[in-house]
PyMOL Python script that loads the backbone (N, CA, C, O; Angstrom):
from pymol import cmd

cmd.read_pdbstr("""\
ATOM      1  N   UNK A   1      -5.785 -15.405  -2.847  1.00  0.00           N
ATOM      2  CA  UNK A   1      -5.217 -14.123  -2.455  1.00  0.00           C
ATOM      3  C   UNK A   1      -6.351 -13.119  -2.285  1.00  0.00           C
ATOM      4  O   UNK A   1      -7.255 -13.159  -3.119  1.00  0.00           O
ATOM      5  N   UNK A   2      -6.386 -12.539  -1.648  1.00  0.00           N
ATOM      6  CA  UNK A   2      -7.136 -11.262  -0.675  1.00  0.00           C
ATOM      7  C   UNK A   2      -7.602 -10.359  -1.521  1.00  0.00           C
ATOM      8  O   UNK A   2      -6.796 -10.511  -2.439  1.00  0.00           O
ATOM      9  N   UNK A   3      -8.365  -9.483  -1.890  1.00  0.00           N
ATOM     10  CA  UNK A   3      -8.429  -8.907  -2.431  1.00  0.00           C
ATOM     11  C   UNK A   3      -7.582  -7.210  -2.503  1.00  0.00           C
ATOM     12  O   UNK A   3      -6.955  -6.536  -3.320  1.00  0.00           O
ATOM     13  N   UNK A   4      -8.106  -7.108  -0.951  1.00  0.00           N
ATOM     14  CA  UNK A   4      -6.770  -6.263  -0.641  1.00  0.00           C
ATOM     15  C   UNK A   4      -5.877  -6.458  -0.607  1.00  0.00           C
ATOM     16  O   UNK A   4      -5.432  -5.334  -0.376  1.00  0.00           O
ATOM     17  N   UNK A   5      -5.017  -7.113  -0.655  1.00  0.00           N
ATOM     18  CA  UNK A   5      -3.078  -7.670  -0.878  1.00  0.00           C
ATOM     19  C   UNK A   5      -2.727  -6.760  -2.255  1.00  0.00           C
ATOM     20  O   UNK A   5      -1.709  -6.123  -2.528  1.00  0.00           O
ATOM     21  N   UNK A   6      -4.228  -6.993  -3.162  1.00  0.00           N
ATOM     22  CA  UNK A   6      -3.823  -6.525  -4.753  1.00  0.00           C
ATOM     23  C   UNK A   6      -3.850  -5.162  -4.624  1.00  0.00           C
ATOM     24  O   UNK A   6      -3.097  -4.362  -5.178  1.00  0.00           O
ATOM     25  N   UNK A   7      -4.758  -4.929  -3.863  1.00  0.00           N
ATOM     26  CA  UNK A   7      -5.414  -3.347  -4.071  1.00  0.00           C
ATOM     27  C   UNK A   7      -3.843  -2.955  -3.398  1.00  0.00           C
ATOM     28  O   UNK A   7      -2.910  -2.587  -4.111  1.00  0.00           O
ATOM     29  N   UNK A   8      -3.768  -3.074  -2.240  1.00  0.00           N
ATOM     30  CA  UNK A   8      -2.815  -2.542  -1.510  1.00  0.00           C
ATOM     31  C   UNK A   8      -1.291  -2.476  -2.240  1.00  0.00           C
ATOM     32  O   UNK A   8      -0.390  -1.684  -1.964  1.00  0.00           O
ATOM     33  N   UNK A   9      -1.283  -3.106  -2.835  1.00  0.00           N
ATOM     34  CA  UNK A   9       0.272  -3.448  -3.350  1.00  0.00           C
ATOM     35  C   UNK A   9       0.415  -2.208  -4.846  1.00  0.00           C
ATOM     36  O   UNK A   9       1.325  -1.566  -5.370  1.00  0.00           O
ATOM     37  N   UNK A  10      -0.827  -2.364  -5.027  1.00  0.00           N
ATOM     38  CA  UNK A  10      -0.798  -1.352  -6.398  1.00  0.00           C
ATOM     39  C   UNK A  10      -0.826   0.165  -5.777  1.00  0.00           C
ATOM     40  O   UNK A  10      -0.108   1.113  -6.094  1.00  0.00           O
ATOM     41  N   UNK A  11      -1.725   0.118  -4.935  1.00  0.00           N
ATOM     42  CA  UNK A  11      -1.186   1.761  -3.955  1.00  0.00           C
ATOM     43  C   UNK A  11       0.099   1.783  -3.660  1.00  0.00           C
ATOM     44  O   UNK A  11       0.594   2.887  -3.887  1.00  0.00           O
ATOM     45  N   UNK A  12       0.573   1.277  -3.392  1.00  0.00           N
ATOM     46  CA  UNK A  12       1.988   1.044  -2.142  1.00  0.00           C
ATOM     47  C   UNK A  12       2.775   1.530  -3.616  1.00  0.00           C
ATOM     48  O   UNK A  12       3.249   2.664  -3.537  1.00  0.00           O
ATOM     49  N   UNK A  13       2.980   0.826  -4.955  1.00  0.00           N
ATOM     50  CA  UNK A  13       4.024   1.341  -5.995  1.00  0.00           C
ATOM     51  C   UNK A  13       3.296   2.439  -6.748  1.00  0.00           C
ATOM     52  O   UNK A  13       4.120   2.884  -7.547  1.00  0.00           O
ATOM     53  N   UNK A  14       2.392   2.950  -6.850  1.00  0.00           N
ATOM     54  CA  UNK A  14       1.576   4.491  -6.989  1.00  0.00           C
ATOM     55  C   UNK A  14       2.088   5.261  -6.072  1.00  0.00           C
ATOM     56  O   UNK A  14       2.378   6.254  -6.738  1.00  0.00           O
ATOM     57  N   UNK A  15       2.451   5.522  -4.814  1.00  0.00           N
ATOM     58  CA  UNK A  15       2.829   6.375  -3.933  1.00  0.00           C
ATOM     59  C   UNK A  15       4.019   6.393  -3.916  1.00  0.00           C
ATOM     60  O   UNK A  15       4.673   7.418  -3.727  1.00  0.00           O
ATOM     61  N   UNK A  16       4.668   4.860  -4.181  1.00  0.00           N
ATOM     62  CA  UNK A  16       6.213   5.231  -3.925  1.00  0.00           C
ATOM     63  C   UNK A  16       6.474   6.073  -5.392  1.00  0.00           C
ATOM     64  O   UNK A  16       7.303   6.975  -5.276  1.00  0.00           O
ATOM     65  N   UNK A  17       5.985   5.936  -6.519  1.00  0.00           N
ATOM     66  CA  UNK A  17       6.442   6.743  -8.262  1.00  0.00           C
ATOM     67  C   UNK A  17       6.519   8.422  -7.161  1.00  0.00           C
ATOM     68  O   UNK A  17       7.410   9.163  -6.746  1.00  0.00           O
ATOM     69  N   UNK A  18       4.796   8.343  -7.069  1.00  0.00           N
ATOM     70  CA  UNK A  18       4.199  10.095  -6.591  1.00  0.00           C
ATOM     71  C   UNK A  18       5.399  10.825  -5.360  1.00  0.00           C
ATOM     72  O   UNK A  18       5.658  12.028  -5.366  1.00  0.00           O
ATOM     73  N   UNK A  19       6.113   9.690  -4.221  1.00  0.00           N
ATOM     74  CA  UNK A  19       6.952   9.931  -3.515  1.00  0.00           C
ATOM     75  C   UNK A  19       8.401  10.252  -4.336  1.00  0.00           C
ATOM     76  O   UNK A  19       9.187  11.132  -3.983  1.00  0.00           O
ATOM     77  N   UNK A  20       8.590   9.375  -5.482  1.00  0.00           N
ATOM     78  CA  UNK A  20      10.088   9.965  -5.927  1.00  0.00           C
ATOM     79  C   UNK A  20       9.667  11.123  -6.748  1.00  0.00           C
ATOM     80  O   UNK A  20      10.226  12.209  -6.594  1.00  0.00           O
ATOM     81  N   UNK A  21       8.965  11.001  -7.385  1.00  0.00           N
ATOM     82  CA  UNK A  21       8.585  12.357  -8.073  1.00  0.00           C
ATOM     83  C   UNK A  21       8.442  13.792  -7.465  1.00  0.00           C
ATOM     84  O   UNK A  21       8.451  14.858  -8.080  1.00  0.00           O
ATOM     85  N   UNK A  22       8.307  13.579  -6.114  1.00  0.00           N
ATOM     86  CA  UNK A  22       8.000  14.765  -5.735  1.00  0.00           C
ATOM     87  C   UNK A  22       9.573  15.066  -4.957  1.00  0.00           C
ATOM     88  O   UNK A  22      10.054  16.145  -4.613  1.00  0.00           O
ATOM     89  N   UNK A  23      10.067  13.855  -4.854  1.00  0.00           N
ATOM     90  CA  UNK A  23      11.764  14.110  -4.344  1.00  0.00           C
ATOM     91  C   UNK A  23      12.615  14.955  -5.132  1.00  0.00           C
ATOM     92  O   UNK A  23      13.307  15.928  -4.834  1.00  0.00           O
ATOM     93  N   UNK A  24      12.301  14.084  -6.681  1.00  0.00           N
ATOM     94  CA  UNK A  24      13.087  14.804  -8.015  1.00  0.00           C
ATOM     95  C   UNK A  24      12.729  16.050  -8.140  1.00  0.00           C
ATOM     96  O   UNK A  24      13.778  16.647  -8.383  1.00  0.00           O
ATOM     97  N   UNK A  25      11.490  17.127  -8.108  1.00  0.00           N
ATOM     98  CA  UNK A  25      10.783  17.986  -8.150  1.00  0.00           C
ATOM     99  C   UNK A  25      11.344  18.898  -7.616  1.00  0.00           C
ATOM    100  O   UNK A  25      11.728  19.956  -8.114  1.00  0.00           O
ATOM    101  N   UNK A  26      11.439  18.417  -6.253  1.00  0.00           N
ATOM    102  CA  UNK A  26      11.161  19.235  -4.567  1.00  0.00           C
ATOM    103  C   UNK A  26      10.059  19.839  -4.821  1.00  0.00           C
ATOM    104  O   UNK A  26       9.716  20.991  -5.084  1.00  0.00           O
ATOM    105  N   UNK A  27       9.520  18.736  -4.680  1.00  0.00           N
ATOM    106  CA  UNK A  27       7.834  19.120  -4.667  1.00  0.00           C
ATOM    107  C   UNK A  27       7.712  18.510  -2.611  1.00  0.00           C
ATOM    108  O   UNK A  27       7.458  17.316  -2.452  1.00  0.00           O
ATOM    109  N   UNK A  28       7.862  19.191  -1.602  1.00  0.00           N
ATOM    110  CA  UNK A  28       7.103  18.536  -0.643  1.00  0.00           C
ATOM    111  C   UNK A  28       6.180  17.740  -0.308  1.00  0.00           C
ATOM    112  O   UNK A  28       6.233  16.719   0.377  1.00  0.00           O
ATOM    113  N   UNK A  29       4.806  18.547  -1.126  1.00  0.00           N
ATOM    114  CA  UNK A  29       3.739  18.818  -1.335  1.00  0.00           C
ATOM    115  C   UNK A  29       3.429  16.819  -1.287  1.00  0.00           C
ATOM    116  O   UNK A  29       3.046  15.888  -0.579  1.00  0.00           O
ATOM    117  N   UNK A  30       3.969  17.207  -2.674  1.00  0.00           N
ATOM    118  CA  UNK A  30       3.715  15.487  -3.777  1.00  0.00           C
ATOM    119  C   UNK A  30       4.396  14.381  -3.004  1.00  0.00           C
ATOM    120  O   UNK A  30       3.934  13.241  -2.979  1.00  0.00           O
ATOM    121  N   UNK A  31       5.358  14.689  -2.455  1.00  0.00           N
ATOM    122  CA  UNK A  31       6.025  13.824  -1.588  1.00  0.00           C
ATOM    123  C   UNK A  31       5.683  13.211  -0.563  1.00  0.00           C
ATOM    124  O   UNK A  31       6.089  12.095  -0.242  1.00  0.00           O
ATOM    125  N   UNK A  32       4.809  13.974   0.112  1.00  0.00           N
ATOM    126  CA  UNK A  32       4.107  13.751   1.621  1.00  0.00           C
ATOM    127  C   UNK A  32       3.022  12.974   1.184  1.00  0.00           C
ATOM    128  O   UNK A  32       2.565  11.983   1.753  1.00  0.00           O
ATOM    129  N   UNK A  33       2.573  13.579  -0.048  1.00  0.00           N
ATOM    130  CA  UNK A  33       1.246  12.638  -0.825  1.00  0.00           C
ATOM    131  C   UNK A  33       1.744  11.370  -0.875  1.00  0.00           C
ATOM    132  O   UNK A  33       1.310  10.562  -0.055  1.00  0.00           O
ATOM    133  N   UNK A  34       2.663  10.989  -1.760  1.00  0.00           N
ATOM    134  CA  UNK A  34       3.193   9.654  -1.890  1.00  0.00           C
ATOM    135  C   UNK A  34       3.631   9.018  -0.754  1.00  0.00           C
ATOM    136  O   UNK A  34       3.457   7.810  -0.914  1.00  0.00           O
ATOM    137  N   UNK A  35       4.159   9.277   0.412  1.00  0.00           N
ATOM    138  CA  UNK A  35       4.438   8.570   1.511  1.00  0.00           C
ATOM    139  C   UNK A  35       3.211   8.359   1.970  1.00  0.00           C
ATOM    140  O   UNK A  35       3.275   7.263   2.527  1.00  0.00           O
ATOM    141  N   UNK A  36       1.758   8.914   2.091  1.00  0.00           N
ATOM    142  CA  UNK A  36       1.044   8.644   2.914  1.00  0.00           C
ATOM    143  C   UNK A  36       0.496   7.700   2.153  1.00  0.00           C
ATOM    144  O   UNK A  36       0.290   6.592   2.647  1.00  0.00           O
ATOM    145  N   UNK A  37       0.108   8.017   0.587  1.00  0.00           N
ATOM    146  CA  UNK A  37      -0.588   6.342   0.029  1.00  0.00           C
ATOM    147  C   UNK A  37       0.388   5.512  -0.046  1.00  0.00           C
ATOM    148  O   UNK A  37       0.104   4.317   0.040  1.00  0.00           O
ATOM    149  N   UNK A  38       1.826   5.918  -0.230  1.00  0.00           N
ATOM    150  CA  UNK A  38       2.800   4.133   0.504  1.00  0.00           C
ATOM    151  C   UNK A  38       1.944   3.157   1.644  1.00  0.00           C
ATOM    152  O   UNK A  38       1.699   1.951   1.666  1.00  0.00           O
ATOM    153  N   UNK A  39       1.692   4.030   2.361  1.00  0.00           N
ATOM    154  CA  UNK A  39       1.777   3.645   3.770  1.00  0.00           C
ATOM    155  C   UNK A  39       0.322   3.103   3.981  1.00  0.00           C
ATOM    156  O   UNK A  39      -0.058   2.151   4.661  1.00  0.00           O
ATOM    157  N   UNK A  40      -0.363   3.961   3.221  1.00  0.00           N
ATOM    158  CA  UNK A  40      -2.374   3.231   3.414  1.00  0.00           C
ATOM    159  C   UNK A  40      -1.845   2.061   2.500  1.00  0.00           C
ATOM    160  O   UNK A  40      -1.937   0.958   3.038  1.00  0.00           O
ATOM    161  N   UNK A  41      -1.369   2.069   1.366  1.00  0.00           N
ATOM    162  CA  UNK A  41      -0.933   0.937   0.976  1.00  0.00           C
ATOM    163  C   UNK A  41      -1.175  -0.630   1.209  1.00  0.00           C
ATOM    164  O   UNK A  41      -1.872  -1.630   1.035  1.00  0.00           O
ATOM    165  N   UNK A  42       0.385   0.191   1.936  1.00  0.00           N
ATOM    166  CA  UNK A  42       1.590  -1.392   3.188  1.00  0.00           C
ATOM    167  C   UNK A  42       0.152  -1.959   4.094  1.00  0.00           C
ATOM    168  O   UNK A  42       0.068  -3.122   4.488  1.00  0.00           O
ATOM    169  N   UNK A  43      -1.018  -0.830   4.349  1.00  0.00           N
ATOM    170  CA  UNK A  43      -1.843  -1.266   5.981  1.00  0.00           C
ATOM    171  C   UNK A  43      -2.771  -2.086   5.173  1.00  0.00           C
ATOM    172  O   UNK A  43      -3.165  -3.177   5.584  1.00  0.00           O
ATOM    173  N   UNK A  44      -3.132  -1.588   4.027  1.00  0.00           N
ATOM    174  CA  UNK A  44      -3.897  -2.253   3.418  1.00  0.00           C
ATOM    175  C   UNK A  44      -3.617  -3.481   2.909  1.00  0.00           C
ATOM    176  O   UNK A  44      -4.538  -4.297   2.899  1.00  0.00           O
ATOM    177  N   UNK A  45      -2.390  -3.844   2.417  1.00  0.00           N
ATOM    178  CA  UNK A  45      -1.555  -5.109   2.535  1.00  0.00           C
ATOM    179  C   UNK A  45      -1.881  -5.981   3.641  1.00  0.00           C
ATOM    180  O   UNK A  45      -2.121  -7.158   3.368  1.00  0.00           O
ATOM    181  N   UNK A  46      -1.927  -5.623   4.770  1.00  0.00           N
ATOM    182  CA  UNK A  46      -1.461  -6.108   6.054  1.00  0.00           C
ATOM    183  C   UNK A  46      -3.099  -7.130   5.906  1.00  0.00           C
ATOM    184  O   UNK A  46      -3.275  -8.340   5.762  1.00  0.00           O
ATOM    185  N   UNK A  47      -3.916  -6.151   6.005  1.00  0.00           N
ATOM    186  CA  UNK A  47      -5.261  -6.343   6.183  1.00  0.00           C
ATOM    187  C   UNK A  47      -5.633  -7.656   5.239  1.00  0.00           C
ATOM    188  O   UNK A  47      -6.175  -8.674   5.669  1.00  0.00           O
ATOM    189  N   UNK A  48      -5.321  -7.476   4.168  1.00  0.00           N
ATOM    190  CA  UNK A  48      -5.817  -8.553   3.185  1.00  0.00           C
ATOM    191  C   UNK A  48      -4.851  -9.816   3.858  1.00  0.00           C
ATOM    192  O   UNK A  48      -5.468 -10.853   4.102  1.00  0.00           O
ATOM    193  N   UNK A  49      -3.142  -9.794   4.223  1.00  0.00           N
ATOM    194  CA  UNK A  49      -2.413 -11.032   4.489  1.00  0.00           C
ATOM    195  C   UNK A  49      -3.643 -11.579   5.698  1.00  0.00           C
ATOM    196  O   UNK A  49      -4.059 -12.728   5.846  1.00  0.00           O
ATOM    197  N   UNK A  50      -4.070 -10.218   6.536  1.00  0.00           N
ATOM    198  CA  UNK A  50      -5.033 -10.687   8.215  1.00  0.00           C
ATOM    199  C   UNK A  50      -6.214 -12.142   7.562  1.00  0.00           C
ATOM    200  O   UNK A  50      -6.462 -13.328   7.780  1.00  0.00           O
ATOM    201  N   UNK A  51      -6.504 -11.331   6.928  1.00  0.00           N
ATOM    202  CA  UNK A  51      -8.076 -11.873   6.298  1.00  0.00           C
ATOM    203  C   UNK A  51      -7.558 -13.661   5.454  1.00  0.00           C
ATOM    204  O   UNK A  51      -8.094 -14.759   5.601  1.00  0.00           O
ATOM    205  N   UNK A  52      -6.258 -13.230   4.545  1.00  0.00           N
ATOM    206  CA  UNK A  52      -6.216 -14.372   4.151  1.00  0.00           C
ATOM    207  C   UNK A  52      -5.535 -15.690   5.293  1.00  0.00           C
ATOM    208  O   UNK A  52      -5.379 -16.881   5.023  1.00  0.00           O
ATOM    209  N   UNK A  53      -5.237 -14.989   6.560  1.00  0.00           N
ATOM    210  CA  UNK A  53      -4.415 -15.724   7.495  1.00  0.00           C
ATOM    211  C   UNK A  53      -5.995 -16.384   8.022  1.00  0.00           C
ATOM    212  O   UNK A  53      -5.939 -17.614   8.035  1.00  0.00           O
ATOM    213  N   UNK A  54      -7.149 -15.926   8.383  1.00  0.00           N
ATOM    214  CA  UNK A  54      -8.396 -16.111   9.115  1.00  0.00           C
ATOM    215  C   UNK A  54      -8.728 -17.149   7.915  1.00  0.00           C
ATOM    216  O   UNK A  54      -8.949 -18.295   8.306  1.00  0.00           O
ATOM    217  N   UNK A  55      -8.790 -16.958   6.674  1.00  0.00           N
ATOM    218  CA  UNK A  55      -9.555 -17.735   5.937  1.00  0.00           C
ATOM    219  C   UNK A  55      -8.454 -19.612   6.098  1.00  0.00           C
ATOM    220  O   UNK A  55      -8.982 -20.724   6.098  1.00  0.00           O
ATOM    221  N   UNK A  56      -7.111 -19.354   6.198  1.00  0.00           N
ATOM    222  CA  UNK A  56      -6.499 -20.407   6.518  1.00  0.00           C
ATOM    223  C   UNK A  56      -7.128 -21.348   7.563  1.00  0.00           C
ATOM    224  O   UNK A  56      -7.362 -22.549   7.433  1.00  0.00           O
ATOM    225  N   UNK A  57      -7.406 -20.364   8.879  1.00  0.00           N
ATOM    226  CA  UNK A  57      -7.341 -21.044   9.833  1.00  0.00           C
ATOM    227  C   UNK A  57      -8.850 -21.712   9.749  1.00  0.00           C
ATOM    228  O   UNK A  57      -9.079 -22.694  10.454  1.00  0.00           O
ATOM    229  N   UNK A  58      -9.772 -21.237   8.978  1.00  0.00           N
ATOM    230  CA  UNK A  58     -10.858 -21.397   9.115  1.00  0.00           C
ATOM    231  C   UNK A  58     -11.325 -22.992   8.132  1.00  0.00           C
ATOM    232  O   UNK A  58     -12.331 -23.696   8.037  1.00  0.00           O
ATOM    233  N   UNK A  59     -10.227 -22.986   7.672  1.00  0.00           N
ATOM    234  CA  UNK A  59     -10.515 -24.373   6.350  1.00  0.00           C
ATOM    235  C   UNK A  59      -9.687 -25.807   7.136  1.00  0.00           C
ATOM    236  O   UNK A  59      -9.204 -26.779   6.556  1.00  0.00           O
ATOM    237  N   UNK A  60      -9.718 -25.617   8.152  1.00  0.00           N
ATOM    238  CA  UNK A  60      -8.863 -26.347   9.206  1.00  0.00           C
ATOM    239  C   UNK A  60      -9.754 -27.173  10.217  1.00  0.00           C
ATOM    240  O   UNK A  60      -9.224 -27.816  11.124  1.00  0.00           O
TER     241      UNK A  60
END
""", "prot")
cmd.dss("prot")
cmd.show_as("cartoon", "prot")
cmd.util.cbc("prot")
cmd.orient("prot")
């Protein structure tokens, strides 16, 4: 597993807490924060599945 898959996945549930928190709040502010590290997150996810998909093809 990728190294980013980990990184990413632990952002992705850090932003979604910082995203409800700022829902419960009405904090905007905190909210917009948490959707955007959701989302660097999820890309950062993506990136590590990319990398571990290349390392597949490459042991082939």
């Amino acid at each position: 597993m990728d190294k980013n898959r980990m990184e990413g996945t632990a952002k992705e549930l850090k932003g979604s807490v910082k995203e409800a928190i700022g829902k419960v709040t009405r904090n905007r502010v905190k909210q917009a924060e948490g959707a955007a590290e959701k989302l660097a997150g999820r890309m950062q996810v993506k990136v590590g599945e990319a990398a571990d998909a290349v390392r597949e093809q490459l042991k082939r």
